[in-house]
Each structure stands twice: as structure tokens, then as C-alpha cells.
N, C-alpha and C positions, 0 to 999 in steps of 0.2 A: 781746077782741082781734079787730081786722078782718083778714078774709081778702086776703092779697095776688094781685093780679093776673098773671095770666100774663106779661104785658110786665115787671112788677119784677122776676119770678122768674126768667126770662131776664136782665134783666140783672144782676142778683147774680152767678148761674152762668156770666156771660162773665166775669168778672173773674179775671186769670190767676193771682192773690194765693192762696193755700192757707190765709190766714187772713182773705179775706175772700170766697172765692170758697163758696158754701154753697147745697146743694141742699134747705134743711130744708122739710120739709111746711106751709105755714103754712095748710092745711085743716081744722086742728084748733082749736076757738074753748073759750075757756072762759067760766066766768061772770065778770063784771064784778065787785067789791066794792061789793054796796048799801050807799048813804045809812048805813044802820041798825047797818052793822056797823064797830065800832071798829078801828083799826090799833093804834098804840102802848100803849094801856091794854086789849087786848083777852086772852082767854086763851090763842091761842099767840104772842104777842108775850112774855105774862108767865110763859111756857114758855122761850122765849130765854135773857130775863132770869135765868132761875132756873139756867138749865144754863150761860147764860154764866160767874156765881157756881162752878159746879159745874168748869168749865174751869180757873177762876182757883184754885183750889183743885186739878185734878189738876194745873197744872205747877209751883205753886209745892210741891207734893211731889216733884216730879221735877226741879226745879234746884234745889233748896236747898244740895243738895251739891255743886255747883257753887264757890258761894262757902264755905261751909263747908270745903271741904277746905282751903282754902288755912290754914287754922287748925290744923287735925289733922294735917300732916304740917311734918314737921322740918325750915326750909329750908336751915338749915345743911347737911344730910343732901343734898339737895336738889345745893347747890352743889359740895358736896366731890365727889359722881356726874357734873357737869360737865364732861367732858374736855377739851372743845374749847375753846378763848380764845373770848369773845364781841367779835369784831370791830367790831361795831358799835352796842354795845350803848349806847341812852340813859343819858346821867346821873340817878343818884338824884337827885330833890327833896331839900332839908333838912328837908322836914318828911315826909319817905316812913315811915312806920310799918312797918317787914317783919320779923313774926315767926317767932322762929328757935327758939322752945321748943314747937313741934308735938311730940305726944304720937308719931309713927308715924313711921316712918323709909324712907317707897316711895319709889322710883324715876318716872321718869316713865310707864314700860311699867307699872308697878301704879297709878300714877294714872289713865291712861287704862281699864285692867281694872276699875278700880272706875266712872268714869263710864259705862264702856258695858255693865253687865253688865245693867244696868236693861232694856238694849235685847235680850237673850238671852231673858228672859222675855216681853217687850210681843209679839214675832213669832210669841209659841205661841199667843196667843188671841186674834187679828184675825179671823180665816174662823171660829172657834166661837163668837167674838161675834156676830157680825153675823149667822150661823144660828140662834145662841137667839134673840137678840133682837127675827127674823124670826117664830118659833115660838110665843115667850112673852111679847112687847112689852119692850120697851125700859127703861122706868123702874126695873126691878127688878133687873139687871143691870148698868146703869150705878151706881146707888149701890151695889152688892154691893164692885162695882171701887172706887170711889173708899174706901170705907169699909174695905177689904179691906188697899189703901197706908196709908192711915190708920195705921189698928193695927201694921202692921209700919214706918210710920215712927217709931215713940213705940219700938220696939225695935232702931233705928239703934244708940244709942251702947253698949247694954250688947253687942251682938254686935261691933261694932268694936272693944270692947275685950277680947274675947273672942278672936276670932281673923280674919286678914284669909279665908280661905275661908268663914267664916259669913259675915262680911259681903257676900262676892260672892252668896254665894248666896239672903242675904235679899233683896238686890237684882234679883234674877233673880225672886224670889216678889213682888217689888213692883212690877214688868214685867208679870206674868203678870194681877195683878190690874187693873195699866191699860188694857190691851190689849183689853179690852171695853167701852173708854167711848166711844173715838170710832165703832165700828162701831153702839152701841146709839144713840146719839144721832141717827145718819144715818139707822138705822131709823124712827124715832119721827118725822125730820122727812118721811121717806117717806108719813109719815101723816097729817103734820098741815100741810105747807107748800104752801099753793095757788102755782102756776105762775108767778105772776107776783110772787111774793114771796120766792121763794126763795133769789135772792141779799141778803137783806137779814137773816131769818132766819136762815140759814147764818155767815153774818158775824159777824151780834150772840153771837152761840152761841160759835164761836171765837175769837173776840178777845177771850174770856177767858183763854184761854190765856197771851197777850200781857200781858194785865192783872197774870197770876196771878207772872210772869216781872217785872212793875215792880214789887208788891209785895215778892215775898218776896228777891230779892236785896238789894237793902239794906238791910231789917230783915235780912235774916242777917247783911249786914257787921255791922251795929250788935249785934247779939245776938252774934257771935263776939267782937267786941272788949269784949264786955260782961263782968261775972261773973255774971250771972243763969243760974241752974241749970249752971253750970261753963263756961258761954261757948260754947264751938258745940257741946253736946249740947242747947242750949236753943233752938237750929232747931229740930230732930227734933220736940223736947216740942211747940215751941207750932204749927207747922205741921201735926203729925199730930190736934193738938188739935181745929184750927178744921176741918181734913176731917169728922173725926166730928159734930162741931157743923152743918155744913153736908148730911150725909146723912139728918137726923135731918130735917130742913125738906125737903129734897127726898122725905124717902119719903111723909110727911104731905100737900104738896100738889100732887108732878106727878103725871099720868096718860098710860101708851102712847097712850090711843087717845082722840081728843076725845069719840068718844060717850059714852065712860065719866065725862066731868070735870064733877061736880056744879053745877057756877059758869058753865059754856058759855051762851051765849044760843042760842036757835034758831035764829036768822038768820046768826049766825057758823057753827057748825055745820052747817049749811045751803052755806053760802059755800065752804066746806074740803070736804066732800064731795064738793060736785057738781062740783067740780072735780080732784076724785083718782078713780081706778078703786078701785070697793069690792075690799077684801083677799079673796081667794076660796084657803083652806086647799087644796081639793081639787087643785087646779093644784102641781104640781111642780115644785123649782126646776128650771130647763134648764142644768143646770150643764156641759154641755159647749158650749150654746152661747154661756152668758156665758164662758168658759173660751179659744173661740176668736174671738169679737169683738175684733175690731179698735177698737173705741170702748173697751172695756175697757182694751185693750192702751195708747192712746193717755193713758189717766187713769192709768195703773200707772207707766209713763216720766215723765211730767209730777210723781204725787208722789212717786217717785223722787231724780229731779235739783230739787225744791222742798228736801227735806228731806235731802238733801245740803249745801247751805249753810245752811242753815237751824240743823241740827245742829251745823255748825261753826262757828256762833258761840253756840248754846246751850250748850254743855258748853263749849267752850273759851276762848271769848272772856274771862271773868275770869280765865282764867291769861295769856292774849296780855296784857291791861292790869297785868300782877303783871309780867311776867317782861320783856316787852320793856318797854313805857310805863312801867312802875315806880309805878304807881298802890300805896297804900298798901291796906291791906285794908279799911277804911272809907270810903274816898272810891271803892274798886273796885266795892262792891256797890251805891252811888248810880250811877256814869258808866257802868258795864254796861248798867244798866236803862234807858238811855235810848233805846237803839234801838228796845227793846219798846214804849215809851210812844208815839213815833212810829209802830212799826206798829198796836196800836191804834187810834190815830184813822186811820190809814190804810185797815184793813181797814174799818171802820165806813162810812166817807167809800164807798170801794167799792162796796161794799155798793148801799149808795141811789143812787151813776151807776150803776152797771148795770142796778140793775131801771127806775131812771127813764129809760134808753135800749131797754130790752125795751117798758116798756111804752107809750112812746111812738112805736114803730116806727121809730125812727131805726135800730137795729141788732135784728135776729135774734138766736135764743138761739146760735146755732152763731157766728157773727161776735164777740158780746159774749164768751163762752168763749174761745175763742183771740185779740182783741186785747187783753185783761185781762190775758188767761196768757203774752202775750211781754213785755208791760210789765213783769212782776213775774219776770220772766227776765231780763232785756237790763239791766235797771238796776240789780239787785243785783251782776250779773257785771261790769260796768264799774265801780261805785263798790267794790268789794271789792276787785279788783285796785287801782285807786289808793290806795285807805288804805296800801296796803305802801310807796310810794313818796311818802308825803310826810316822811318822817324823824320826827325825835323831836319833831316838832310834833304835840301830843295833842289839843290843842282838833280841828285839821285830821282824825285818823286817825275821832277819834269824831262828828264830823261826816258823813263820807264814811260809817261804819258805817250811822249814821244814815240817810242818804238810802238806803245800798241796802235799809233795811229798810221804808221808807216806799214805796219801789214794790213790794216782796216781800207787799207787804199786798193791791194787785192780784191776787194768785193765787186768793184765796179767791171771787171770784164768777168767776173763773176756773176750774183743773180743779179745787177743793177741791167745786165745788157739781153739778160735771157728773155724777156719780152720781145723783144725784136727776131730773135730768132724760131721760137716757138708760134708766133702771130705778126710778124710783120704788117698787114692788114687794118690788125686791131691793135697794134703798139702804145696807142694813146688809150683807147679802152682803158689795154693791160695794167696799162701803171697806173692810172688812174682807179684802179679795183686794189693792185696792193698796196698803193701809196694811200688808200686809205687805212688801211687795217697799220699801217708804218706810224700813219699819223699819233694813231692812240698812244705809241711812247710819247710823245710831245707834250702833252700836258702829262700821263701818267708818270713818267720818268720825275720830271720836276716836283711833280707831287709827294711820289716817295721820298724824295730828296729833303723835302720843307718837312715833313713828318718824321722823320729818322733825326733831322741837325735842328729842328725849330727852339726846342729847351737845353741840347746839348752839341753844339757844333763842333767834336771835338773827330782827332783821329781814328779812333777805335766804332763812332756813328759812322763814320765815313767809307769805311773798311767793310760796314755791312752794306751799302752801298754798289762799292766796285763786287763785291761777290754777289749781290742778285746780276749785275749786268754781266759775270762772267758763265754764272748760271743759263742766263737766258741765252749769251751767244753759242753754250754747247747744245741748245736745245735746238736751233737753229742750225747747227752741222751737221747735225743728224738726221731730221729729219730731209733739207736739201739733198743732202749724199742719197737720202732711199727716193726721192720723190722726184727729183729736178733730172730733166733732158734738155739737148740741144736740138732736137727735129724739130720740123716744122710739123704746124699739129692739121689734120685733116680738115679740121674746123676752119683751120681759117682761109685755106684755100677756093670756099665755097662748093655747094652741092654740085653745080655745072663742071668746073674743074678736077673736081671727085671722077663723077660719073665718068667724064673723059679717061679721066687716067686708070681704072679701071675697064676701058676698054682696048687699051694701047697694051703691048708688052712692056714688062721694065726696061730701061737703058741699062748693057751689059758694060 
């Protein structure tokens, strides 16, 4: 990366824009990627890859019940709790399939307690993730977690049929175990992801999440409507199944730290080093003044109001297509999954413009962060509010879903990657400090949801809805644009390093 000149630097810094106006250092040069060393077939490319898998597999544990529940609870039960006339409620399809012989007999307020109980356990272990992980590398901790939901989702049906407080609470122990993957993963790419790769790595890594969300919804419709192993206890079975299958391959061949990965060439190894600061133990976290940064603060708002709409259409969205659109429960866990398949290739697509305008100098790491981060604000809050307002036109609503989720896929080399840039160091920390504050939509999100549609599930409850989550994403671009940078922050380079670099001249 070439040094910019004073004259550029001045003029970035006159521009009166908060998300384009950016003071970043651009004194700091890294290595180039030699000839010699591979990208896409290389080994932490095939680190992505693997955790990508690893992704796809923690959320298709964590929505399965999503579509599942709609099988397990009674909607006769359902209906008869409905007090309010549904004013404008869509006609049924003649070929709508809506089953009324659910084993359970919850309300809406216990459907939403069961969707977000998941999220009561995921907020105990984000800042103890991301410090072991910090401590003890990454690899070992993430599959702990994933293997951990695993096992406790193969003991989904027999505790639901046991009792609805076991269930909440297995739920709460399947949180607890997730809640270490994404702080351990951000550690590990702390380690392993050279500067100018970052947003693309980052990317590949989570948009399995996305992946993991087109998968397993519509095998669950299909396996709920199916009799295979008693119909929706045969989620649980085969999803907790391919987790374990998938932990067993991750523990065999990823590694925290590249020096350790038998298969590394020297020249890649080489390439990833000299461009990260070697991990130095003796250095302390500064945890009061990652605690009080303002760059921190600006990453914790952004994933925040991300995973505010984000959540409400993960847990909820199959019930908005059951209840208002009248989607059948087989054709719900196919047309759900579409928005994920679009964000997907979204995030992906991302990915590769942002690091191809980092590293062609068209934009700054501080510029590409916050113009990424309001496009995947600004477009999901406008297309979310319109889905409510096109009526019982379904093609239209899940269209419009659609598109807010294909800009929502912008956030990821957006603030989902600014951790790594600002604290590489403490990467797992980091996300482990916003991803709890993220957390709180998780159950909150769904909460609102069960309170707004619990007596009246209609289009006009739902409409208030997508306009608190378009609310909150503008609250979220705002303050990002004034708060968030791409530098690396002082803190995390340690007092020793400090002190050093204050003794040296700048690199001109």
C-alpha cells in the first residue's frame, strides 16, 4: 500500500461528510502479496472455507426452530387465543396446508420465550469468548461451542416433551454454547488475516451463517411435514447430527495460529506475519481503554441496530409468512430462505468491492467502513418498511424482504470487520464486547414481535413492526458515520510499542 500525500490527506479531511470526511493514518505500508503466495486455494483462505461450513452449521442450529415450531404448536390453540378480528387479514390459498394437530398448546408470549431464550444464554459468553480465545487460540473453543449446541440439539424433542421450562432452559444452555463462536473466530482472524484481506475473509467466514439459514429452513419445512423420525423432532436429530460431523473435521484440520498449520508454505506464512504485530502475552488487555473508546462504542451501536432487524426477521419472519401471507408450512421454509440466499451472495460480492477499493486506493479503510455500513442501513430500513404496504401481494412483500437483505449483506466489510482493523490484538475481545450489546435484540426483537401480533397478527401490527427496525437502523448510521474509524487504535498495539514508535520518526 502507497503512502498518501499530504495534499490527498487534506483533502479527504476537508470534506464536511462524517462518512467520508477521515483522518486515517495512511503512514502505515504493509507487505504486498508475493507472486508465490496463493489466495483462493491458499491455507487461510481454506481456514474461511472451513469456518464458513462451521457458520452454516451454528445458525442452521439456531433457526431450525424457527420453522419447526410452527409444527409443534396447536394452531387451533393458536386461533381460539386470538381476540381481536383480523381486519385485514390475506385470504388463504386453496392449497394453504395449516396445521392444527401441533403437539403444544403456547400462546404467542410462550412462542416468542421460546425463540429468545436461546439469546439469554448466547450474552453470558461473548467477553469470556473472545478472552479465552484471546488466551488459548481460537480453534478449540469454537468447536467446543458448536459441538456443545450440537448435543443439546439431538435433546430438543425429548425435553419439549418433558416440560416447557426444560425446554427454555436447554435453550438458554444452547446460547451459552454459541456464544463463543463468533468472538473465537474474530480472534483467530486477528491472527491470521493480512490487512488488505480482511474484508473478504471476514465475509467468506460469515456468510455461512446466511448459508446455514437457506439450508436448514426448508429441509425443516420438508422434514416437519414429513414422518421421518415423528416429523419436526427429525430437525433436532439430523441438524444436531451434521454439527457433530462438522466438529470432528474442524478439530482435525484448523489451527489458531498459522505458525502452527503443518500444510502453511513459508512464503504465505511469511505474507500473514509481516503484516500483523507478533501476539506478545506479557502486554495486558487495556481494558479500560478499550471500555472507553469511542471506536468501540461506534462498532457496539452499529451491531446493535444490525441485529435488530436482522433478528426480526430471523426468528420471525416464518411466522409473518404463516400468519399474515398464509404461506403453507412447506412452501414457508422454501420462500423464508430466500432472503438469506440473496444475502449470501451479497455479503460475498461485498466482500471483494471493498477490499478491491481498499486496495486500489480509491477509498480508505475509515471511508469503505462507513459507506458499506450505511448502504446496509438505509436499504434494509426502506425496503422493510415497504414490504408492509404492498398488501396481500406475496410475490411483492418477499421481494422487497429480499432486497432489504441484499444491501444488509453490505454491513459485513462494513462494522462487522472494523474489529479487526481498529484492535486486531484484541479482535475476539472486540466482538465479544459488541456482540453482547447485539445480543439484546435477540430476545428483545422477538419480544416486541409477540407483544405487537400476540391478540392481533394482522398486516397493519406488523407494519409497526418493520418501522421500529427501520427506526433503529437510522439510529445506527448515524451515529457509525460520526463515531467509527478504520485505524488502528493505540491501545491495542501495547505501551512497549507505543513508546517505541514515539521514539522513531514517521515513515514518509
Amino acid at each position: 500500500m502507497t503512502t498518501t500525500s499530504s495534499s490527498e490527506e487534506e483533502s479527504i479531511n476537508s470534506s464536511t461528510s462524517p462518512i467520508l470526511n477521515s483522518n486515517e493514518n495512511s503512514n502505515k505500508e504493509y507487505l504486498k502479496k508475493p507472486p508465490t503466495v496463493k489466495t483462493w486455494l491458499s491455507t487461510r483462505f481454506c481456514l474461511a472455507y472451513l469456518a464458513c461450513f462451521g457458520f452454516m452449521n451454528v445458525y442452521a442450529l439456531r433457526v431450525n426452530l424457527s420453522v419447526a415450531i410452527l409444527s409443534m404448536v396447536n394452531s387451533s390453540y393458536m386461533e381460539s387465543h386470538t381476540h381481536n378480528n383480523i381486519s385485514d387479514a390475506c385470504p388463504t390459498s386453496p392449497n394453504h396446508k395449516n396445521s392444527t394437530t401441533g403437539e403444544f398448546n403456547w400462546d404467542a408470549h410462550k412462542r416468542s420465550l421460546v425463540l429468545g431464550a436461546f439469546f439469554y444464554g448466547y450474552i453470558l459468553t461473548q467477553l469470556p469468548g473472545g478472552y479465552l480465545a484471546g488466551r488459548f487460540g481460537g480453534k478449540w473453543l469454537f468447536g467446543l461451542g458448536v459441538l456443545c449446541t450440537s448435543v443439546l440439539t439431538l435433546l430438543t424433542p425429548v425435553a419439549t416433551r418433558t416440560s416447557f421450562v426444560l425446554l427454555i432452559i436447554l435453550r438458554i444452555f444452547e446460547g451459552i454454547g454459541e456464544g463463543v463462536t463468533f468472538p473465537a473466530m474474530h480472534s483467530m482472524w486477528g491472527i491470521w488475516a493480512p490487512p488488505s484481506e480482511r474484508s473478504r475473509l471476514v465475509s467468506i467466514t460469515y456468510a455461512g451463517c446466511h448459508l446455514g439459514t437457506v439450508i436448514a429452513q426448508p429441509i425443516s419445512g420438508i422434514l416437519c411435514a414429513s414422518t421421518f423420525l415423528g416429523g419436526w423432532p427429525s430437525v433436532f436429530y439430523v441438524f444436531g447430527t451434521l454439527g457433530i460431523l462438522w466438529c470432528i473435521v474442524w478439530f482435525i484440520f484448523a489451527h489458531s495460529n498459522p505458525a502452527d498449520h503443518p500444510r502453511i508454505t513459508t512464503s504465505e506464512l511469511n505474507y500473514i506475519q509481516s503484516n500483523l504485530e507478533p501476539k506478545d502475552d506479557s502486554v495486558s488487555v487495556p481494558w479500560w481503554e478499550i471500555a472507553t473508546s469511542k471506536r468501540v462504542w461506534a462498532i457496539s451501536i452499529a451491531h446493535f441496530c444490525n441485529n435488530w432487524g436482522f433478528y426480526t426477521l430471523l426468528t420471525c419472519l416464518p411466522t409473518y409468512l404463516k400468519d399474515v401471507l398464509k404461506f403453507d408450512i412447506q412452501q414457508d421454509g422454501f420462500i423464508s430462505a430466500l432472503p438469506y440466499l440473496v444475502m449470501w451472495i451479497s455479503i460475498n460480492f461485498n466482500g471483494l468491492l471493498a477490499d478491491y477499493l481498499r486496495e486500489r486506493e480509491i477509498l480508505n479503510t475509515t471511508q469503505t467502513r462507513k459507506i458499506f455500513n450505511a448502504v446496509a442501513f438505509i436499504g434494509p430500513g426502506i425496503f422493510l418498511v415497504a414490504s408492509g404496504f404492498v398488501g396481500c401481494n406475496k410475490v411483492a412483500a418477499v421481494s422487497l424482504i429480499c432486497l432489504a437483505t441484499a444491501f444488509n449483506g453490505a454491513g459485513f466489510p462494513g462494522f462487522n470487520t472494523n474489529h479487526v482493523d481498529i484492535g486486531p490484538r484484541y479482535a475476539g475481545i472486540l466482538m465479544g464486547i459488541t456482540n453482547t450489546w447485539a445480543t439484546i435484540p435477540g430476545f428483545a426483537a422477538p419480544g416486541v414481535v409477540g407483544l405487537l401480533t400476540e391478540n392481533n397478527p394482522s398486516r397493519s401490527q406488523w407494519r409497526i413492526v418493520f418501522y421500529i427496525a427501520a427506526g433503529v437502523y437510522l439510529i445506527g448510521t448515524i451515529l457509525y458515520s460520526l463515531l467509527a474509524t478504520g485505524e488502528e487504535q493505540e491501545w491495542n498495539r501495547g505501551k512497549k510499542k507505543v513508546e517505541l514508535d514515539q521514539k522513531q520518526p514517521l515513515l514518509q
